[in-house]
C-alpha positions as CSV (number, residue, x, y, z in Angstrom):
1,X,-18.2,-20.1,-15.4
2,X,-20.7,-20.3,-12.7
3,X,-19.7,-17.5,-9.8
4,X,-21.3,-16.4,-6.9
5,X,-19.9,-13.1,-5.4
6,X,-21.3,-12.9,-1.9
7,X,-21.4,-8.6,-0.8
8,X,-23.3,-6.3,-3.4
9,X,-21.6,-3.2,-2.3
10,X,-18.4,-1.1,-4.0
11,X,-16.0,-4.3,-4.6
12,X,-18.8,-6.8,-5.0
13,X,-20.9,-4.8,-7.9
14,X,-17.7,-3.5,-9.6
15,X,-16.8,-7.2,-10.2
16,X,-20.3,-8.1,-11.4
17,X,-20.0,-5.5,-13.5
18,X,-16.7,-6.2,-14.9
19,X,-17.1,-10.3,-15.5
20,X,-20.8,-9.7,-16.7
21,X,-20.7,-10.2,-20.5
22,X,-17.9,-12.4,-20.1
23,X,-20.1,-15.3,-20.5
24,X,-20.5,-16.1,-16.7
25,X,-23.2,-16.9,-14.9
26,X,-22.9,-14.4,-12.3
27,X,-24.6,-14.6,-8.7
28,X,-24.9,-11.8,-6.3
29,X,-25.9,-12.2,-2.5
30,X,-26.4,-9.5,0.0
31,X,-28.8,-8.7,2.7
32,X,-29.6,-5.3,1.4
33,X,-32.8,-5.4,-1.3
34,X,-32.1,-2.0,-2.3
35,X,-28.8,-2.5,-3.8
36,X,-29.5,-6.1,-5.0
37,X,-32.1,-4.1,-7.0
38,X,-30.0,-1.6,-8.0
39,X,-27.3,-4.1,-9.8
40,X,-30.1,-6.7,-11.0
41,X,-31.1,-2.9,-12.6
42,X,-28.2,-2.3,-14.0
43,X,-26.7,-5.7,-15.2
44,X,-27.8,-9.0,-16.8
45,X,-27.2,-11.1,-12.8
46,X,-28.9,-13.3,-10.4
47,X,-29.3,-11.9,-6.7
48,X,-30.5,-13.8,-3.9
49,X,-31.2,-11.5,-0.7
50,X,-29.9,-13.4,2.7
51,X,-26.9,-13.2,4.9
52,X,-24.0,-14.5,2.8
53,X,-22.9,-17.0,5.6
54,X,-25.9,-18.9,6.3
55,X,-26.1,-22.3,4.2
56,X,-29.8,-21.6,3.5
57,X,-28.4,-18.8,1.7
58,X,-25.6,-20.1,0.0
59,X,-28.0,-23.4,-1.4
60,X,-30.0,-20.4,-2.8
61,X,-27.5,-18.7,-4.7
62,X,-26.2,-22.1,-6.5
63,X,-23.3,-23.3,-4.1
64,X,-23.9,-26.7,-5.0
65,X,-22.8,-26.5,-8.7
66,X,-21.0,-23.4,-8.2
67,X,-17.5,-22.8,-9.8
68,X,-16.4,-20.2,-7.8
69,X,-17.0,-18.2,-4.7
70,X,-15.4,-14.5,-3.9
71,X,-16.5,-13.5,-0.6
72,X,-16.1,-9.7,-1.0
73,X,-18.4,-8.6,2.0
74,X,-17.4,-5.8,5.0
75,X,-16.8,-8.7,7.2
76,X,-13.9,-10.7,7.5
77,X,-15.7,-13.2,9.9
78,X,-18.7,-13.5,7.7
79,X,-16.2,-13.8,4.4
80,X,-14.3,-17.1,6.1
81,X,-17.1,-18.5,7.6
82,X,-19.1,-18.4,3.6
83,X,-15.7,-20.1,2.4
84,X,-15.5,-22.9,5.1
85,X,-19.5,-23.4,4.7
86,X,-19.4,-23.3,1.1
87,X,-16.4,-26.1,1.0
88,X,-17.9,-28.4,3.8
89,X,-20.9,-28.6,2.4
90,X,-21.1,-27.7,-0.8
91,X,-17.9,-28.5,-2.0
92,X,-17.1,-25.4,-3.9
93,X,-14.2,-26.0,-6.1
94,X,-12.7,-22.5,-5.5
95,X,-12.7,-20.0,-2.8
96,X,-11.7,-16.4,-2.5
97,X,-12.5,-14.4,0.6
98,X,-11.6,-10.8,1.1
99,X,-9.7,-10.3,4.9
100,X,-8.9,-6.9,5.5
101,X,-7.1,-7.0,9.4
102,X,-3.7,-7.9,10.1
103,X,-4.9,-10.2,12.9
104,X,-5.8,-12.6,10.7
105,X,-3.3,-12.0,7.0
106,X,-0.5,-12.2,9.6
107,X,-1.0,-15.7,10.2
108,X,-2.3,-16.8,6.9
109,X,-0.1,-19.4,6.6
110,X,-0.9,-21.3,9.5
111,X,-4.7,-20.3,9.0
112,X,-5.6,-20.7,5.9
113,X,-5.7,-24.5,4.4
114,X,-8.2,-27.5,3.6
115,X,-8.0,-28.4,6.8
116,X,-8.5,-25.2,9.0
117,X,-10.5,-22.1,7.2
118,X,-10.9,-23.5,3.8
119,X,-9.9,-20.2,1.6
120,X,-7.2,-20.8,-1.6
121,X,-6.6,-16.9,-1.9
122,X,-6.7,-13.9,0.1
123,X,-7.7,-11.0,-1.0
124,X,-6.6,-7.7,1.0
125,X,-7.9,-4.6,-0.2
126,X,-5.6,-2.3,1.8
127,X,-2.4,-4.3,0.8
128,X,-3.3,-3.7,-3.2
129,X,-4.1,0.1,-3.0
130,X,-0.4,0.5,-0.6
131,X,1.4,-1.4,-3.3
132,X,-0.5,0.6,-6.4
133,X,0.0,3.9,-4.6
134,X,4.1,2.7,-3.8
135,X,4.6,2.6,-7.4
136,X,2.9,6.1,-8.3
137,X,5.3,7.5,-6.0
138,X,8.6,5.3,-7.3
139,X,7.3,6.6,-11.0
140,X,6.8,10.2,-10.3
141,X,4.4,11.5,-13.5
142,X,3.0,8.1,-14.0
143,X,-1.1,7.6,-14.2
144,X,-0.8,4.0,-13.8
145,X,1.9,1.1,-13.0
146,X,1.6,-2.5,-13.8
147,X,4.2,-5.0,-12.9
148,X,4.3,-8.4,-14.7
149,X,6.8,-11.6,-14.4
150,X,7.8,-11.2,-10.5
151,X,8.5,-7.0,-11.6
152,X,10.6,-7.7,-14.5
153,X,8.6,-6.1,-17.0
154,X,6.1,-3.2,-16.6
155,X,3.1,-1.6,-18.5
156,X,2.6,2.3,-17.3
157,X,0.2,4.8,-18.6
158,X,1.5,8.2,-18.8
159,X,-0.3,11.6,-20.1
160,X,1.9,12.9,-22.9
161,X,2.5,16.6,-22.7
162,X,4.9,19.2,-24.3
163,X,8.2,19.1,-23.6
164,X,8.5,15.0,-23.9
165,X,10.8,14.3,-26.2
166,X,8.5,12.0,-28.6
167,X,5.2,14.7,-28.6
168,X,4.6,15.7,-32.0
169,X,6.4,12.9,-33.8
170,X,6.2,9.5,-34.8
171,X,6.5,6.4,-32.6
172,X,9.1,4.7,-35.0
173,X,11.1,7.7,-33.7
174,X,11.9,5.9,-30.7
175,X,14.2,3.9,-31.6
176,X,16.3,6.7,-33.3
177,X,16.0,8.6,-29.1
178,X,17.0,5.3,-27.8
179,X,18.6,3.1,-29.7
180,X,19.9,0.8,-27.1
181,X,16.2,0.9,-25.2
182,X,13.3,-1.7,-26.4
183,X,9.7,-0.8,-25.8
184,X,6.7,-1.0,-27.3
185,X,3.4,1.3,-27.2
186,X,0.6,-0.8,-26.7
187,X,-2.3,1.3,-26.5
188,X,-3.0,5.0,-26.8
189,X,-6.4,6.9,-26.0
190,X,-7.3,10.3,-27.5
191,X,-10.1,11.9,-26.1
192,X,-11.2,8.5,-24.4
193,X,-11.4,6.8,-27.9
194,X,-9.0,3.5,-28.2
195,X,-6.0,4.6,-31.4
196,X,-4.6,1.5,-32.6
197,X,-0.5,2.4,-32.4
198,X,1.4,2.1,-35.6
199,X,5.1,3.1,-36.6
200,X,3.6,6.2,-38.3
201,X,1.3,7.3,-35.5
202,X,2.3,10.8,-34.5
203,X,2.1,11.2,-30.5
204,X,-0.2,14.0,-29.4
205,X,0.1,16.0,-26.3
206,X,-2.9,14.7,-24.2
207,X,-2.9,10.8,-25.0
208,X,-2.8,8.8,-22.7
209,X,0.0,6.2,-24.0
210,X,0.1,2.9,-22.6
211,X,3.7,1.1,-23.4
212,X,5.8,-1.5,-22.3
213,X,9.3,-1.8,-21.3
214,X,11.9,-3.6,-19.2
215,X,11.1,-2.4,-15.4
216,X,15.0,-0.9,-15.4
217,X,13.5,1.2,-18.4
218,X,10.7,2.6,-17.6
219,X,12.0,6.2,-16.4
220,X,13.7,6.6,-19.8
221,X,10.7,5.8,-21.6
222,X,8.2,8.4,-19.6
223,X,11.2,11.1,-20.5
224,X,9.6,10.6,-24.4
225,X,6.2,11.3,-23.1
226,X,6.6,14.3,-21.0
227,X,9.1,16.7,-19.3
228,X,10.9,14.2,-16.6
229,X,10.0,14.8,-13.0
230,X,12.0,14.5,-9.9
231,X,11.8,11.2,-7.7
232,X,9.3,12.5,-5.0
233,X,11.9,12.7,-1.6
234,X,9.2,14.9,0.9
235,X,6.4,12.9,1.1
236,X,2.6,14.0,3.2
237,X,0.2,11.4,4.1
238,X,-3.2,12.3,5.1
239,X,-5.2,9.9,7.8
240,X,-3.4,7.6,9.7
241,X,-5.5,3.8,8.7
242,X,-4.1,1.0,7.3
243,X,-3.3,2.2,4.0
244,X,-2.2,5.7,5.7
245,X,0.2,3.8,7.8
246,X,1.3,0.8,6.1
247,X,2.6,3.6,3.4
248,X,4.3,5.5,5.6
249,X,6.3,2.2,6.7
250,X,7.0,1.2,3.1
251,X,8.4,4.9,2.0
252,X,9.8,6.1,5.0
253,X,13.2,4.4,4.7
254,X,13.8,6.8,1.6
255,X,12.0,9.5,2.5
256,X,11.0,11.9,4.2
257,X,7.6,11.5,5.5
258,X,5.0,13.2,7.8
259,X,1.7,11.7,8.7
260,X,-1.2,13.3,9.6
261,X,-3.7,11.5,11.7
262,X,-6.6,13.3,13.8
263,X,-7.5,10.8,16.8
264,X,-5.4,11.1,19.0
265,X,-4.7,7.4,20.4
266,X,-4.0,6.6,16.7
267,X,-1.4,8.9,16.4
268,X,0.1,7.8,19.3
269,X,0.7,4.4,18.3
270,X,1.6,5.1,14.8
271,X,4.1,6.9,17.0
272,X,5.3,4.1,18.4
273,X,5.1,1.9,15.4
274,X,6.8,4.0,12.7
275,X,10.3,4.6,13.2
276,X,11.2,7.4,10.6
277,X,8.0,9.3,9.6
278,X,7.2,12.3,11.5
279,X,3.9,11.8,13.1
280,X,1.3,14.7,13.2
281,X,-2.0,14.9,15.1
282,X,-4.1,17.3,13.8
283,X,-6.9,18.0,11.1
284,X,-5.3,17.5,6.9
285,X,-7.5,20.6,6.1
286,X,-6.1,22.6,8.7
287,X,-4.6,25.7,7.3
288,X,-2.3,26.7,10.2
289,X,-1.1,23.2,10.3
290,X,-0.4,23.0,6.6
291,X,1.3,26.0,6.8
292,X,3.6,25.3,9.8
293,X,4.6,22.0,8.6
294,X,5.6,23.4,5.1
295,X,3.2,22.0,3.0
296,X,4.9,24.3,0.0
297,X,8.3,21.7,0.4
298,X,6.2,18.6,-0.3
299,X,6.8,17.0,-3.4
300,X,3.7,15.1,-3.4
301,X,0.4,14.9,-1.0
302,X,-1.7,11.9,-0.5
303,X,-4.9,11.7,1.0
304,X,-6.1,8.3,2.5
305,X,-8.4,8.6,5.1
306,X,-11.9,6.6,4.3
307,X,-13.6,10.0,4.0
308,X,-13.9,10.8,0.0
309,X,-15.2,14.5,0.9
310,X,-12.1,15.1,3.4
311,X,-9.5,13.3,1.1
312,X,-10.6,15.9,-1.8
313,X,-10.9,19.0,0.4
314,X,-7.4,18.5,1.5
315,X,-5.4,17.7,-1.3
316,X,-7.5,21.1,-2.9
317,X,-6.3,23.2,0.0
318,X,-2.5,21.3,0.1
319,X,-2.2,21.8,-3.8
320,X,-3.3,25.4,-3.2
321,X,-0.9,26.2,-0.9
322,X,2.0,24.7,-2.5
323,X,2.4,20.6,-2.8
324,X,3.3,19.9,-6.5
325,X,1.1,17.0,-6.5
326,X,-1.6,15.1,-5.0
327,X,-3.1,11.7,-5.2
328,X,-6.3,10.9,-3.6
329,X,-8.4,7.8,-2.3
330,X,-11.7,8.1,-3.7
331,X,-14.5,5.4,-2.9
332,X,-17.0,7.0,-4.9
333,X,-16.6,6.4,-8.9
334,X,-18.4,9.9,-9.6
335,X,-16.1,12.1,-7.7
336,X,-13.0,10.1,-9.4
337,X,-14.4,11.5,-12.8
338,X,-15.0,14.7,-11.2
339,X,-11.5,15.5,-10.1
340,X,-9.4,13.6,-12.1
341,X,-6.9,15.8,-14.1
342,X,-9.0,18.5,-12.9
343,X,-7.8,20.1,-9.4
344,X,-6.7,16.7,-8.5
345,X,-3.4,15.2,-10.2
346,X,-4.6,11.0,-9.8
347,X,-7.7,10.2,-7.9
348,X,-7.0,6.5,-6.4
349,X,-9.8,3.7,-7.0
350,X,-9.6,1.2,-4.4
351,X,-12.2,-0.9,-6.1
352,X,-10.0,-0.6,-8.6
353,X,-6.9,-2.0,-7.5
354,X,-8.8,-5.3,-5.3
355,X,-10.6,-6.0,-9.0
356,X,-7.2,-6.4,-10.7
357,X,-6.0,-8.4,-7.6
358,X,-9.3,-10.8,-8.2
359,X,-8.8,-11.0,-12.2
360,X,-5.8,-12.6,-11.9
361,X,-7.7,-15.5,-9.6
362,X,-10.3,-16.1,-11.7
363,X,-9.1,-15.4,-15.3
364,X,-8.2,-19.3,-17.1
365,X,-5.6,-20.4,-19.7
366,X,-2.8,-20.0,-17.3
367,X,-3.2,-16.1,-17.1
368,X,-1.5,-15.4,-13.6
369,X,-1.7,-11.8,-13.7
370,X,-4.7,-9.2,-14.8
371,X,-5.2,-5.8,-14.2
372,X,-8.7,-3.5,-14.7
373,X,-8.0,-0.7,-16.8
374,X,-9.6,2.5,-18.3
375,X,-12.8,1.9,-15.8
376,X,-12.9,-2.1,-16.4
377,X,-13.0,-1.0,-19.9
378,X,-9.6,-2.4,-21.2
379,X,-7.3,-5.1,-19.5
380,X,-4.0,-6.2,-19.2
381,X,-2.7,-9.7,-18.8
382,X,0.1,-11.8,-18.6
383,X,-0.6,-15.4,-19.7
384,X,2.1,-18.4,-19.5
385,X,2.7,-20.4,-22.4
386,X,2.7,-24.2,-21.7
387,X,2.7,-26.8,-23.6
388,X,4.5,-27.9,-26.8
389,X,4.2,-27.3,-30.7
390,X,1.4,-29.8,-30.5
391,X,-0.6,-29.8,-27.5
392,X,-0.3,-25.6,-27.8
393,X,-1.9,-22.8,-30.2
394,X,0.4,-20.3,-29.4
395,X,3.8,-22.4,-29.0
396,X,6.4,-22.6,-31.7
397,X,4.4,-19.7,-33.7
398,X,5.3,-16.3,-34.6
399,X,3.5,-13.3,-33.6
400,X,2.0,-12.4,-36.9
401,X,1.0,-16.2,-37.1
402,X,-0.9,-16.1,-33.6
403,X,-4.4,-15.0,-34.1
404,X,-5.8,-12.6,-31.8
405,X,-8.7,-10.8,-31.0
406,X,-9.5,-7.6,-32.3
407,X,-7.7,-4.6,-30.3
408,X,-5.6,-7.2,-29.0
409,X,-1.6,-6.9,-28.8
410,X,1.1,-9.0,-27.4
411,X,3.7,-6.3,-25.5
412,X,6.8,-8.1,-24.6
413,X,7.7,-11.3,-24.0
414,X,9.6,-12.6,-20.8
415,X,11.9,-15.5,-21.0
416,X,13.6,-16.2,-17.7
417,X,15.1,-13.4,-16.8
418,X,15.3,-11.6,-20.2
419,X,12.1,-8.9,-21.3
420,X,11.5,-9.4,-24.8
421,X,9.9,-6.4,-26.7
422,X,7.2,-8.0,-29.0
423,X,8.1,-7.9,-33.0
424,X,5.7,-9.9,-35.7
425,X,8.8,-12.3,-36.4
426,X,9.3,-13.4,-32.3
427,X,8.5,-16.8,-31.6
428,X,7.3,-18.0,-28.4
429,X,8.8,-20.8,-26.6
430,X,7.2,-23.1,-23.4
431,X,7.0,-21.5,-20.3
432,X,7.1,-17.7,-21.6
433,X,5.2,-15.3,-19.6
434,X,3.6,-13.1,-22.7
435,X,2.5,-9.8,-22.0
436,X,-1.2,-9.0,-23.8
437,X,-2.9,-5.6,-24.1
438,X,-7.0,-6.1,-24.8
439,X,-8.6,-2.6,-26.0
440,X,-12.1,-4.1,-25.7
441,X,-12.0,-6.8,-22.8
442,X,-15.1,-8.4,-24.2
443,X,-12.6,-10.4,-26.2
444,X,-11.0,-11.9,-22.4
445,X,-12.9,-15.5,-23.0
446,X,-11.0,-15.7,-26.5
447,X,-7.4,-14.6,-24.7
448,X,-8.0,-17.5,-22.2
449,X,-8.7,-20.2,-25.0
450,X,-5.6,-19.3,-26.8
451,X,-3.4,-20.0,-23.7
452,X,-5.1,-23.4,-23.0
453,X,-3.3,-25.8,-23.8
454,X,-4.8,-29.0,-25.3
455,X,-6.4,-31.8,-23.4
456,X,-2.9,-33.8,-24.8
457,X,-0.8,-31.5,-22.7
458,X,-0.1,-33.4,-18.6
């Protein structure tokens, strides 16, 4: 696939990086030499230095034959105007621009179409960390949460520690702890290396266990990993943007929530804005502040102001003093190895969360949904299975009789409103939304194949 990515900064490079060696022919514009260098450096891409909305430009990078176009730069203005240029002249079959204000995603409906500004998806960066850091809080103890089928199924990634009930035994154990609970472990990593799971695999404390589960089941299945935690109710939010705010308005409903922001006018109309979160203006490394507002009551501290330093400095000093756990937006991919597990309990990747959002628009075969995993290492997908017995590789078989790449398991199966834990004699039917885990994601282009169904199929 032919793509051009126009913006070579965090979003833009992490993308390049994660669908180089996927067999596309991948494109980079920016107007910055230096970092064009540093990807071309880096990774087997194209870069073509010039402002990404100028048609000059876009002829340049290949717009003309061009697949696909992800307009990922710092400018809304510039990302719509690419997409509408790229589509009136060029005639780009696809385009995916990256709007971050309100002004404009509130009205995307009316906005966004052939005939007005020319973008098929939206892509809002501040929207997909909210939503990722929403379901940290609903799974207290969870590394990672993954919804698939509309939220009916979930993948999560837990640490296993003492005191869970399956830590030192086998997985086929499960089913004697739960007998009337299906799930399936998909993955586990032990000391960063990739353990294929097997009945007889005996659980460890430090893996990090990937598994699968009806979304009704998941809190029953983290129990087997590691000592249960409390649902977080006292909630702190440090910094006051987009993410800060828009947070605070999804958890304040059900709990209790204070929300530090330092400018003033900012505060003042989150004030106004947020009806049941206590709003605080002040500094989130202020100790007197901390203290007064009894940071030693909060059941979890999060840290989402766009400054990495002052997001890490914070939840360090709110952990210190008492919060039982922190989360942390981190921009920077060296300080995210840096604290992580460390003196912070999950440093937040926002690059991380828009890449999974832009997988699941440009992955084929009918995959609707893909999320980045293990630092773009490992992926998760769910694919739809269309067709027949005859016009599909997949339909009509059983598990064991599908061939897939290595390090590559099927999870669970969902069938209308039923979650289907995946066994080697379940056979898929049309229209199943199948659940894959992909250890290596080198082996994506193979995935896609498998869920395309024939030329036959209309």
């Amino acid at each position: 696939m032919k793509i051009i990515i126009l913006g070579g900064g965090q979003v833009g490079g992490t993308l390049a990086e994660n669908l180089v060696g996927e067999d596309n022919d991948i494109t980079v514009v920016d107007s910055d030499i230096g970092r064009l260098n540093y990807l071309s450096e880096l990774h087997d891409i194209r870069t073509i230095e010039g402002y990404a909305s100028h048609p000059r430009t876009l002829r340049q990078a290949g717009c003309e034959d061009a697949d696909m176009l992800i307009a990922v730069t710092p400018s809304d203005e510039t990302n719509m105007l690419a997409c509408q240029i790229a589509y009136t002249l060029y005639k780009t079959p696809k385009r995916i621009a990256r709007i971050r204000s309100e002004e404009y995603s509130d009205y995307k409906d009316k906005l966004f179409h052939k005939d007005d500004i020319p973008v098929d998806h939206l892509i809002s960066p501040e929207q997909e960390v909210t939503d990722y850091i929403k379901l940290l809080v609903d799974y207290p103890g969870a590394l990672q949460v993954m919804e698939f089928a509309g939220g009916r199924a979930s993948l999560v990634a837990v640490r296993a520690y003492y005191g869970g009930k399956l830590v030192g035994h086998a997985i086929s154990t499960l089913k004697d702890h739960m007998p009337n609970v299906e799930t399936r472990v998909a993955a586990i990593f032990r000391q960063g290396q990739a353990i294929k799971p097997m009945g007889t695999t005996i659980i460890e404390a430090g893996d990090e266990v990937f598994f699968i589960a009806d979304t009704r089941y998941v809190r029953m299945v983290m129990e087997e990993m590691q000592k249960l935690e409390h649902q977080y109710r006292r909630v702190m939010i440090a910094g006051g943007g987009n993410i800060g705010a828009g947070l605070a308005r999804r958890l304040e409903e059900n709990h209790h929530v204070k929300l530090i922001e330092r400018n003033r006018d900012r505060a003042l109309m989150l004030n106004e804005s947020l009806q049941n979160t206590t709003i605080l203006e002040g500094d989130a490394s202020d100790q007197r502040l901390l203290i007064e507002e009894h940071i030693e009551d909060m059941d979890v501290f999060i840290a989402v102001t766009n400054d990495d330093e002052a997001n890490i400095m914070s939840a360090m000093l709110a952990k210190k003093m008492g919060a039982k756990k922190t989360m942390v937006l981190i921009q920077r991919q060296a300080y995210v190895d840096l604290v992580q597990d460390n003196v912070i309990d999950i440093a937040i990747s926002p690059q991380r969360a828009t890449i999974s959002a832009l997988l699941s628009l440009i992955r084929k075969g009918d995959i609707v949904n893909a999320y980045s995993l293990r630092k773009g290492a490992a992926e998760a997908i769910e694919a739809i299975a269309h067709g027949d017995e005859n016009t599909s590789k997949v339909i009509g078989k059983t598990i064991s009789e599908i061939k897939l790449p290595p390090g590559t398991t099927i999870g669970a199966v969902v069938r209308g409103n039923e979650v289907l834990i995946a066994h080697d004699d379940t056979v898929l039917q049309a229209d199943d939304h199948v659940i894959l885990f992909l250890v290596d994601k080198k082996y994506i282009r193979e995935v896609e194949r498998l869920f395309q169904p024939s030329a036959l199929f209309f």
